[in-house]
N, CA, C and O atoms as a MOPAC input file, in Angstrom:
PM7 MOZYME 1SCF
protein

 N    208.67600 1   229.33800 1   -90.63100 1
 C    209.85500 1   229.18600 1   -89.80200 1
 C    211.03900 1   229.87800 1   -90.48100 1
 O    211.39200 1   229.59600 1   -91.62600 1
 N    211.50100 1   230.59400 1   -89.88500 1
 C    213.41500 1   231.28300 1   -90.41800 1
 C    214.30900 1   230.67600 1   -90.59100 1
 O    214.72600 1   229.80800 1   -89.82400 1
 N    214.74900 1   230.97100 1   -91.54100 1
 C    215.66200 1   229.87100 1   -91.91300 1
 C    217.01700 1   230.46800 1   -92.59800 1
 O    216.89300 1   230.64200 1   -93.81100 1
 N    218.18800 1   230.78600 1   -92.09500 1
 C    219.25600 1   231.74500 1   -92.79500 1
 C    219.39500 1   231.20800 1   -94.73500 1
 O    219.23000 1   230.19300 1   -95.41100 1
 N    219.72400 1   232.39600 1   -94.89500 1
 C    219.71000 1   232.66200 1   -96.26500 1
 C    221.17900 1   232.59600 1   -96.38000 1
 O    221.27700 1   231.76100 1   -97.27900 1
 N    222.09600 1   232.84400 1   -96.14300 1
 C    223.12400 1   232.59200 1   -96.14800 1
 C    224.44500 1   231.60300 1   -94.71200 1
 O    224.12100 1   231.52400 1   -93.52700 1
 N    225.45700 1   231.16100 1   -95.12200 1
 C    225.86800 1   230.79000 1   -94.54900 1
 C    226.73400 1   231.72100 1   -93.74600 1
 O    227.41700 1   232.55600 1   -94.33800 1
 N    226.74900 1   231.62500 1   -92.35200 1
 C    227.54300 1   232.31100 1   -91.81100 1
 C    228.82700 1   232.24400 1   -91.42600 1
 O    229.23300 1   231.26800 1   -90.79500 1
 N    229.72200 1   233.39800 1   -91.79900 1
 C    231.15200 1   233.43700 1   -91.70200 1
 C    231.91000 1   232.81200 1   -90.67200 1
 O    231.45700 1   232.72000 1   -89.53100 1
 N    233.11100 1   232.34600 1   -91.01500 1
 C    233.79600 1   231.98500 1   -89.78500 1
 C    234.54000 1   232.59900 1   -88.95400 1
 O    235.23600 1   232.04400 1   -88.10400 1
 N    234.41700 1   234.20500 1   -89.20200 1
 C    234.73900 1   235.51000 1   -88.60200 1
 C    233.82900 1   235.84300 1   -87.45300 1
 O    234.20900 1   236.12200 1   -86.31600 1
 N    231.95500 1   235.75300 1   -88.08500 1
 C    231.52600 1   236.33700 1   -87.90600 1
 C    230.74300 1   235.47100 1   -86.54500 1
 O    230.04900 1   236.04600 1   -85.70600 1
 N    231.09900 1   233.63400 1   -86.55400 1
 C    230.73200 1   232.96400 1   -86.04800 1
 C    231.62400 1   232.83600 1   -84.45600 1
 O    231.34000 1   232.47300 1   -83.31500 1
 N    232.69200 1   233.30400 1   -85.08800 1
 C    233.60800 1   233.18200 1   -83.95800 1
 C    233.65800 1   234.27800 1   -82.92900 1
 O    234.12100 1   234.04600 1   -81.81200 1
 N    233.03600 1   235.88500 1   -83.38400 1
 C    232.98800 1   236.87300 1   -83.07700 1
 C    232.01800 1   236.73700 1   -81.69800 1
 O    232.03500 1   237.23000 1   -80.57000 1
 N    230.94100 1   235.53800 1   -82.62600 1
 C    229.67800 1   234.68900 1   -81.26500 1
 C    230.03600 1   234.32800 1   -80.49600 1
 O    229.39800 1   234.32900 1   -79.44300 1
 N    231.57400 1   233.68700 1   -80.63100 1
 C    231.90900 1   232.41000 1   -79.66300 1
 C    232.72700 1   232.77500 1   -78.98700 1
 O    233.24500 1   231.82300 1   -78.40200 1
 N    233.25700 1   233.94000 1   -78.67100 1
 C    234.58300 1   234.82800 1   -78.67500 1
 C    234.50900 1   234.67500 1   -76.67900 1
 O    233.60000 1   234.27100 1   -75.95300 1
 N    235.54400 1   235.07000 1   -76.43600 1
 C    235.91400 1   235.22800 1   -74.66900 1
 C    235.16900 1   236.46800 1   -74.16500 1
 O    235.52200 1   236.87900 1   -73.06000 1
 N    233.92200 1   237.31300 1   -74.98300 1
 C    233.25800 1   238.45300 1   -74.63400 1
 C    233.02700 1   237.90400 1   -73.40300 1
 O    233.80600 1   237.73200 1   -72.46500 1
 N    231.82500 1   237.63900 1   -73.52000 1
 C    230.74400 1   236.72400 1   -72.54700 1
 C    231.45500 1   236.17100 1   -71.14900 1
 O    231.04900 1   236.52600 1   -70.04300 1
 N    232.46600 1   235.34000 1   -71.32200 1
 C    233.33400 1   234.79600 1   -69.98900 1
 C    233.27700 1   235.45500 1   -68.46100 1
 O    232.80000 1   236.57000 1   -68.67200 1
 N    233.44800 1   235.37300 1   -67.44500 1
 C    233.56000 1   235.97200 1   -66.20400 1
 C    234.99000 1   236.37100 1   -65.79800 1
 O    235.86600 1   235.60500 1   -65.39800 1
 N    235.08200 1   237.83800 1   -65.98700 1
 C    236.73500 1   237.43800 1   -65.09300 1
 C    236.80900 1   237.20100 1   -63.31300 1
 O    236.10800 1   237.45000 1   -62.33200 1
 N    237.98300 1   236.63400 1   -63.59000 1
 C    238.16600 1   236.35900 1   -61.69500 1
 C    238.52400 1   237.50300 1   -61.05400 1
 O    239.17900 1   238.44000 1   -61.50900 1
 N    237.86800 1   237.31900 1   -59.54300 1
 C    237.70900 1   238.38800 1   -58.57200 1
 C    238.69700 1   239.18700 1   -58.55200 1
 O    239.77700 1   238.60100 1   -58.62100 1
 N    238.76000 1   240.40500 1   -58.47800 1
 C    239.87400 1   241.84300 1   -58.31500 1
 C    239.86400 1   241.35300 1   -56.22800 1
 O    238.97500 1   241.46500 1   -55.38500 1
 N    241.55500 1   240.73800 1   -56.12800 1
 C    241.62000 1   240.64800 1   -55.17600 1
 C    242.45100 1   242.07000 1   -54.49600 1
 O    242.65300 1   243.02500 1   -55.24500 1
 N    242.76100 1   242.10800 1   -53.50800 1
 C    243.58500 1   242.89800 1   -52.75400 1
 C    244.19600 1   242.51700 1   -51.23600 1
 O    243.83000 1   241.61500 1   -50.48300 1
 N    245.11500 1   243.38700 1   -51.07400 1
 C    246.27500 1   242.86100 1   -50.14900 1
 C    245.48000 1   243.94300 1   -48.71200 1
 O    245.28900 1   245.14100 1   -48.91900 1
 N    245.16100 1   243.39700 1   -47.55900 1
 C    244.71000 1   243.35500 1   -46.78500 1
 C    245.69900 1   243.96300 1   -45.98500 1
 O    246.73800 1   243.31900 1   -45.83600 1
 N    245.56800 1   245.47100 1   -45.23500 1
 C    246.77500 1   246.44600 1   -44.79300 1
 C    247.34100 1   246.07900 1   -43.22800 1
 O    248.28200 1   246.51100 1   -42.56200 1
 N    246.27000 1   245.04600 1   -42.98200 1
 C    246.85800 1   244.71200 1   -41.29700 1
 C    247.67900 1   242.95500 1   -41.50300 1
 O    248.65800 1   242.44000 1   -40.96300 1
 N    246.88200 1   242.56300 1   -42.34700 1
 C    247.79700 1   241.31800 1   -42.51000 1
 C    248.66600 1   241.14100 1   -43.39800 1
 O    249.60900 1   240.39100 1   -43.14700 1
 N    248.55900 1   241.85100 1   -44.78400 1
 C    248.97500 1   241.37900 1   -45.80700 1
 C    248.19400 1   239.78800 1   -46.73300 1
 O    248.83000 1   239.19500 1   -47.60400 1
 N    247.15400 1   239.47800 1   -46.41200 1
 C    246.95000 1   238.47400 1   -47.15000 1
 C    245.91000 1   239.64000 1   -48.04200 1
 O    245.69600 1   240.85100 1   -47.97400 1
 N    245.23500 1   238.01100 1   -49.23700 1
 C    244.89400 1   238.34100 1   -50.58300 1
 C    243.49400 1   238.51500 1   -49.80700 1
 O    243.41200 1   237.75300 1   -48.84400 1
 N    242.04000 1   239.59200 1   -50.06300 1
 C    240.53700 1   239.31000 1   -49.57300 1
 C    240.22000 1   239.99200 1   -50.92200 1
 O    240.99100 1   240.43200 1   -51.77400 1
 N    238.71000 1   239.95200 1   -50.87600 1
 C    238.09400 1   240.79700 1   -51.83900 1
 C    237.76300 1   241.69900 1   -51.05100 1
 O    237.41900 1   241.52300 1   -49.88200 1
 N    237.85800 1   242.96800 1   -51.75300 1
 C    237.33100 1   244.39200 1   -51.64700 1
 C    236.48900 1   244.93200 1   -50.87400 1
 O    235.55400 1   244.19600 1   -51.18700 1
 N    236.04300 1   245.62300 1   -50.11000 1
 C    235.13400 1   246.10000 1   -49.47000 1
 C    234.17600 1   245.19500 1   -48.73500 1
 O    232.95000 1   245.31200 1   -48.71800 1
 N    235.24800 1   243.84300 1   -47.84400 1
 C    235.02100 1   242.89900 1   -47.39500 1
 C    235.95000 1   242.91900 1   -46.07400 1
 O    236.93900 1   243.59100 1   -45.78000 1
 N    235.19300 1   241.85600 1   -45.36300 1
 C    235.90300 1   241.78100 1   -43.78600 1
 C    237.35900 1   240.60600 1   -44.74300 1
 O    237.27500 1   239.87200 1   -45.72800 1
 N    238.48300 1   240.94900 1   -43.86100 1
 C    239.46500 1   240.18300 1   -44.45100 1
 C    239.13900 1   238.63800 1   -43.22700 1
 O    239.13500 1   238.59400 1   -41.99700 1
 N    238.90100 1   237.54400 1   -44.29000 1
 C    239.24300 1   235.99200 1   -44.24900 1
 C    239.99600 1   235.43800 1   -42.63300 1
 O    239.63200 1   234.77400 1   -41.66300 1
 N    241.27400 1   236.20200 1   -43.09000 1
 C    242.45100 1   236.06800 1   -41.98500 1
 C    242.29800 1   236.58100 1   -40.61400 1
 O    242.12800 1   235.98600 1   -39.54900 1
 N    242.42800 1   238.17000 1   -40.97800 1
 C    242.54100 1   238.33100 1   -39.30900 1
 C    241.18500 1   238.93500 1   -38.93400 1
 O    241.23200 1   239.70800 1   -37.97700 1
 N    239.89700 1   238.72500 1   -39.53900 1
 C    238.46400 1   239.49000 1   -39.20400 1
 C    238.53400 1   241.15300 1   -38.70700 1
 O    237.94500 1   241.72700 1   -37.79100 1
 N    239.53300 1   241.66200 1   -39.74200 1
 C    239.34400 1   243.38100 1   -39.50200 1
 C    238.41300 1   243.98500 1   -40.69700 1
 O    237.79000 1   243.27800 1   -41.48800 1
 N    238.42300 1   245.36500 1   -40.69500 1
 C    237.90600 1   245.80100 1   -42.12000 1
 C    237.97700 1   247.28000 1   -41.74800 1
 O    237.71700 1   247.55000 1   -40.57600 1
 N    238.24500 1   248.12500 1   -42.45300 1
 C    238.95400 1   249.34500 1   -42.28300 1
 C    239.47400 1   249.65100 1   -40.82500 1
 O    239.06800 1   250.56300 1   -40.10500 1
 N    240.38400 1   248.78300 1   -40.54100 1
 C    241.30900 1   249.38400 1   -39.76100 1
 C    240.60000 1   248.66600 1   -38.41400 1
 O    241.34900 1   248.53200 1   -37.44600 1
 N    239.32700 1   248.23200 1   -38.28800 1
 C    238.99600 1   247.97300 1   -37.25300 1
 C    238.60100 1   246.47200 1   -36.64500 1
 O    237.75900 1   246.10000 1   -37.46200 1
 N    238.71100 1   245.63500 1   -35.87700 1
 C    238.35800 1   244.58000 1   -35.90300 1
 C    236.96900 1   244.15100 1   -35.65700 1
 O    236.32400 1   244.60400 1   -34.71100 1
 N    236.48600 1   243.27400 1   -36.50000 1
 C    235.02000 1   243.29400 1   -36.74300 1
 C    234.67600 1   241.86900 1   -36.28800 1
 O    233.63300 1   241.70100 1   -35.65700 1
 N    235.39300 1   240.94600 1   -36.53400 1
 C    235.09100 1   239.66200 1   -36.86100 1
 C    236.37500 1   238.80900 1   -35.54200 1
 O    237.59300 1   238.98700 1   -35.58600 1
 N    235.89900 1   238.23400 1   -34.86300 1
 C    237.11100 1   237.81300 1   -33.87100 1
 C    237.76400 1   236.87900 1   -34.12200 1
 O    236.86500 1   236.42200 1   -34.82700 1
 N    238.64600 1   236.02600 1   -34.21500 1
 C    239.06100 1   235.60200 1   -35.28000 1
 C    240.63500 1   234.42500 1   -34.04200 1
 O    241.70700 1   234.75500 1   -33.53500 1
 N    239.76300 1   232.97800 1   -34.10500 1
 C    240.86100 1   232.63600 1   -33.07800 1
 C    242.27300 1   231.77800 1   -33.56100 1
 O    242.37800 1   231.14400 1   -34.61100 1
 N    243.15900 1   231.91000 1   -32.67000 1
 C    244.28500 1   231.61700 1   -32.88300 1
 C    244.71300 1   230.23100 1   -32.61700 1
 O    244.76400 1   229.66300 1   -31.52600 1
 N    244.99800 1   229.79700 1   -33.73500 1
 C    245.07200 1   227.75700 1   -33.90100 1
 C    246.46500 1   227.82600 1   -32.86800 1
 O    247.04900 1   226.79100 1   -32.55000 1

């Protein structure tokens, strides 16, 4: 069985533990017919368009 030969640094331990790995949050964008926030190369949430065209019908409360 392996078994470290030395103890490992607290540089080198932290380098392990570090914010590499993490997920960043979604790259949103501002949606050119409404102005709200959607993700990217997505039908927008709000008013169901997506390049310019309406895709998604989308009713009015």
């Amino acid at each position: 069985m392996a078994v470290p030969k030395r103890r490992v640094s607290h540089a080198r331990r932290d380098k392990r533990r570090s914010s590499v790995w993490k997920l960043d949050p979604p790259a949103l964008a501002k949606c050119p017919s409404c102005g709200e926030f959607k993700l990217s190369h997505r039908v927008c949430p709000a008013c169901g368009q997506y390049k310019g065209r309406l895709v998604v019908k989308k009713e009015e409360a």
